[in-house]
N, C-alpha and C positions, 0 to 999 in steps of 0.2 A: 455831876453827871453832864450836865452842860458845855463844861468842859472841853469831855472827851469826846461829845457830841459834833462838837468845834472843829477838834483835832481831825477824828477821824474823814470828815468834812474838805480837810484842805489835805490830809493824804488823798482822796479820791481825785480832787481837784490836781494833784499834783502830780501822781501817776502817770495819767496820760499822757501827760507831756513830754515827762521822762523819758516814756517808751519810745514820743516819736523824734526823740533828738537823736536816738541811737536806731537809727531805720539803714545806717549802711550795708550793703550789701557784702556775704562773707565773699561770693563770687562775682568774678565780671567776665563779661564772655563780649567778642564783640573784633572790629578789625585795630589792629593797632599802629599808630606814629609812634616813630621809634624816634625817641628825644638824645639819647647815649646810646652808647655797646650796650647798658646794662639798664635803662629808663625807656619805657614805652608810655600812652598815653594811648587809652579806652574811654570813649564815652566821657570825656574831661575829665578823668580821672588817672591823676600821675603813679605810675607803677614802678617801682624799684623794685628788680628781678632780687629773690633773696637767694643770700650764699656765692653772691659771686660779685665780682669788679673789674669793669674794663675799663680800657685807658681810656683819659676825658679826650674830649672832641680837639681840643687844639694840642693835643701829646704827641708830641713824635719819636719816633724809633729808631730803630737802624736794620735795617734787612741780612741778610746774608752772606751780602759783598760791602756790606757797612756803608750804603746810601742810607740818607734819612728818608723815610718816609710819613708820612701822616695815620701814624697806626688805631692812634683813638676814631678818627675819621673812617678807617678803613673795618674798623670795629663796629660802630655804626651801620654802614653799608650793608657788611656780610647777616648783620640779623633785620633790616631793612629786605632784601632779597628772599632770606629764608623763610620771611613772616608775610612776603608778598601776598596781598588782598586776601588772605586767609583770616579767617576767625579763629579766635583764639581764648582758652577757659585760662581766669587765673583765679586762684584760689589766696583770699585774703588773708596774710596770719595777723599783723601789727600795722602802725605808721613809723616813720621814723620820727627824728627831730625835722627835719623840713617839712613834714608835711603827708611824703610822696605813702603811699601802699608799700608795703613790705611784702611781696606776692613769692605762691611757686607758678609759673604759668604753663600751658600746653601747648603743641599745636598735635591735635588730635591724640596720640598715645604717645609723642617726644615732649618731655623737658624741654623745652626752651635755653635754662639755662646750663643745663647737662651739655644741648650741641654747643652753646657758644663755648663753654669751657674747653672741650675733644678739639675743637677745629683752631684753639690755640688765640681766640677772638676776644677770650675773656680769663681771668683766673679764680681759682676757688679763692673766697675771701674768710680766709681759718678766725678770723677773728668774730666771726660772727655764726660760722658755718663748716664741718667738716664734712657736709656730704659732696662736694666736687672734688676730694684730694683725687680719686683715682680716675677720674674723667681729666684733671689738669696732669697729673703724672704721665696719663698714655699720649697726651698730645706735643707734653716737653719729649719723650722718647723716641716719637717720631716730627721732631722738630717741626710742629704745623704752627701756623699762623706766630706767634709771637715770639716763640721757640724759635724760630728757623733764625733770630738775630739778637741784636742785644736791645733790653728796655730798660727801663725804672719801674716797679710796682705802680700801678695808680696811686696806690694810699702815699706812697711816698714825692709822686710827682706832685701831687696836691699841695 
């Protein structure tokens, strides 16, 4: 009896603790730095937009007329601009292996990563995600942002 007297003793003891190691929050709401096309930071808290991938900061492209330009850079910008001193909800699913939030985010009733995909700033990342194939389809169709010239997939320029 004593025993389990014990036992039950250092479960109670141990509980609590438990519970407050896992105190992360499923949401984060707040204004966000935008680290990538597709990495934002809340409250210091690193967010990787889920279901999609823009090209990394030092990637560059080719435009229309087949100049390079700095499209990961310009990827950055366009949701830097969009997300201007705005607050914004993201809703937690996972982490990755780095680290970062695995998020969907908002700004008020838009996806986040629904506009970067449409305006050609980002791509659906199928490997993880098929809810952007028809937001990346209508923005290849009307050749916007990354469409309008020639790239490498991020996953591949990595």
């Amino acid at each position: 009896m004593r025993s389990i007297t014990l036992l039950l003793t250092s479960f109670t003891l141990i509980l609590p603790a438990a519970a407050q190691e896992n105190t992360e929050p499923s949401v984060i709401t707040g204004r966000a730095a935008v680290l990538e096309g597709d990495t934002i930071e809340i409250n210091g808290q690193v967010i990787r937009l889920h279901g999609i991938d823009a090209p990394q900061h030092r990637q560059t492209c080719r435009d229309r007329r087949g100049a390079v330009y700095r499209c990961g850079l310009k990827s950055k910008t366009a949701l830097d601009l969009f997300l201007w001193s705005n607050e914004i909800t993201c809703h937690i699913l996972s982490s990755d292996k780095y680290g970062r939030k695995l998020a969907n985010c908002s700004l008020g009733q838009v996806d986040v990563a629904d506009w970067l995909v449409r305006q050609g700033h980002a791509l659906a990342f199928k490997k993880y995600s098929y809810v952007y194939i028809n937001a990346e389809n209508e923005a290849r169709k009307a050749k916007r942002g990354l469409w309008s010239g020639k790239f490498r997939m991020p996953w591949e320029w990595r």
